[in-house]
N, C-alpha and C positions, 0 to 999 in steps of 0.2 A: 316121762323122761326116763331115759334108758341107764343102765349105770356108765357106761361110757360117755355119756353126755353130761351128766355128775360130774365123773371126776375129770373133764376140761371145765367145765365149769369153776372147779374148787382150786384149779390151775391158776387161771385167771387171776382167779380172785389172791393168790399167794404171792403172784407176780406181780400183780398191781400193789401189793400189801408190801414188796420189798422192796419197790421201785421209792414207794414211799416215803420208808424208812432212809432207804440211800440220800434222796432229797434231803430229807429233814437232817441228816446226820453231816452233809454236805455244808446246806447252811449255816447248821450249827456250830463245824467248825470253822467256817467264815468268821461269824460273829466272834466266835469265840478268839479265834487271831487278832481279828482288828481291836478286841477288846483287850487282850493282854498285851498288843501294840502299843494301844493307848496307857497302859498302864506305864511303859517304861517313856522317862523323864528326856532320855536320850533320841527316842522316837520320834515324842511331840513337841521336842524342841526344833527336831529337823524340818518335819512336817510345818511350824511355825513361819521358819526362817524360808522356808521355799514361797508359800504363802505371800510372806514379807516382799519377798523377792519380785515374786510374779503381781504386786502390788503396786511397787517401787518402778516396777519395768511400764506398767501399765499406763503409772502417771507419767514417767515419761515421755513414753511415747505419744500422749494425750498433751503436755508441754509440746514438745516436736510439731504434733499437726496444728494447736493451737500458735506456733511461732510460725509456721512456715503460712497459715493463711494470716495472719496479721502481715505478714510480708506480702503478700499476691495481694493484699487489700489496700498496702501502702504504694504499692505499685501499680496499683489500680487506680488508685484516687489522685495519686504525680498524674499518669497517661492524661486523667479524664483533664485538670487543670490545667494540664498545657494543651488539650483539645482546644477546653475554653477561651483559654488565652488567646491562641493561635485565631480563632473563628472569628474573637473580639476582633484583634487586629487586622483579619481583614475584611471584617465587615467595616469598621473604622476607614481604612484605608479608599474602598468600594463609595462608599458615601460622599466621603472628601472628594473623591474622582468624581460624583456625578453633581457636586457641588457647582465643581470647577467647570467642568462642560457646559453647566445650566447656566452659570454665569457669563461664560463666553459665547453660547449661541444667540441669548440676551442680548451682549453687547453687539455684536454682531447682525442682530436683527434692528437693533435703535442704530445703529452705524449704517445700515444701507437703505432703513427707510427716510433717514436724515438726507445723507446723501441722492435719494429717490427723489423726496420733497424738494430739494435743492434744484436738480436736475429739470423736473416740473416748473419751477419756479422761473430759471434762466428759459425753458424754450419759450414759456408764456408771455415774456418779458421780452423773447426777442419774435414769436409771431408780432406781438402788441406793435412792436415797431415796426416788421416789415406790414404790417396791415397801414399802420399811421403811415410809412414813407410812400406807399403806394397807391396811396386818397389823397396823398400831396401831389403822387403825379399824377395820377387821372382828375387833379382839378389845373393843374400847371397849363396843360391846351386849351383851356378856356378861355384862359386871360389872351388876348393878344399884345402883338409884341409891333410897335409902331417903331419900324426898319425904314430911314431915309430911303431912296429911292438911288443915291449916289451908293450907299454902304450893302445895295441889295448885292448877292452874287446870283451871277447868271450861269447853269453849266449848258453848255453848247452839245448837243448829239447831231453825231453826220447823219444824214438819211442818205441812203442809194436807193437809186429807182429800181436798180439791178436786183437787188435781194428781199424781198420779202421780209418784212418786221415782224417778231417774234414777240 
């Protein structure tokens, strides 16, 4: 090592060595401020009261969002009760309707098969008879009928020799 290369070296070393110092003497009087800050009554009363302050603000604003969701929650919970309500009623409603239909297409279906039955009933009742009145007349030509000979009528047809019978 050269003597120029020495003395940067010994540079270095005095510079880093005050750089040091400056730090240390920096902190020192950091500490040492906030220390004699803390000393005065007037300081860490202020320092308290801020403290206090930024405390006080904190709960209330922790009040604030705790009121304002107990609100969104109470007005969450009305919405959903009158969903319920509303869906009761008309599902209520829906039932009753299909109640009333079920019971009307019912009557309706015993009303026309009654009326069917009926209808059945009368044509069977009136074949029966046109069958009976019409075995009374296809046995009626059988019997004969003993007509005097004075009470016979005779109907008279002209014949022409002119015309040809048809």
């Amino acid at each position: 090592m050269t003597n120029s290369d020495q003395l940067l070296t010994e540079e270095e070393d005095s510079t880093s060595s005050l750089v040091k110092v400056m730090i240390g003497a920096l902190i020192g009087a950091t500490v040492g401020g906030i220390a004699g800050a803390l000393t005065n009554k007037r300081v860490v009363s202020r320092i308290n009261q801020t403290v206090k302050d930024v405390g006080d603000a904190a709960k209330d604003a922790a009040r604030g969002v705790n009121d304002t969701v107990k609100g969104v929650g109470d007005a969450v919970q009305s919405v959903a009760m009158g969903v319920n309500d509303t869906v009761s009623d008309v599902g209520d409603a829906v039932k009753d309707a299909a109640e009333g239909v079920n019971g009307t297409v019912k009557d309706t279906f015993y009303s026309v098969k009654s009326t069917a039955e009926d209808v059945n009933t009368t044509v069977k009742s009136t074949l029966d008879s046109i069958k009976h009145q019409s075995e009374d007349i296809m046995e009626s030509p059988k019997d004969s009928i003993d007509v005097p000979a004075e009470e016979m009528l005779y109907k008279l047809v002209p014949v022409s020799p002119s015309k040809p019978e048809s």
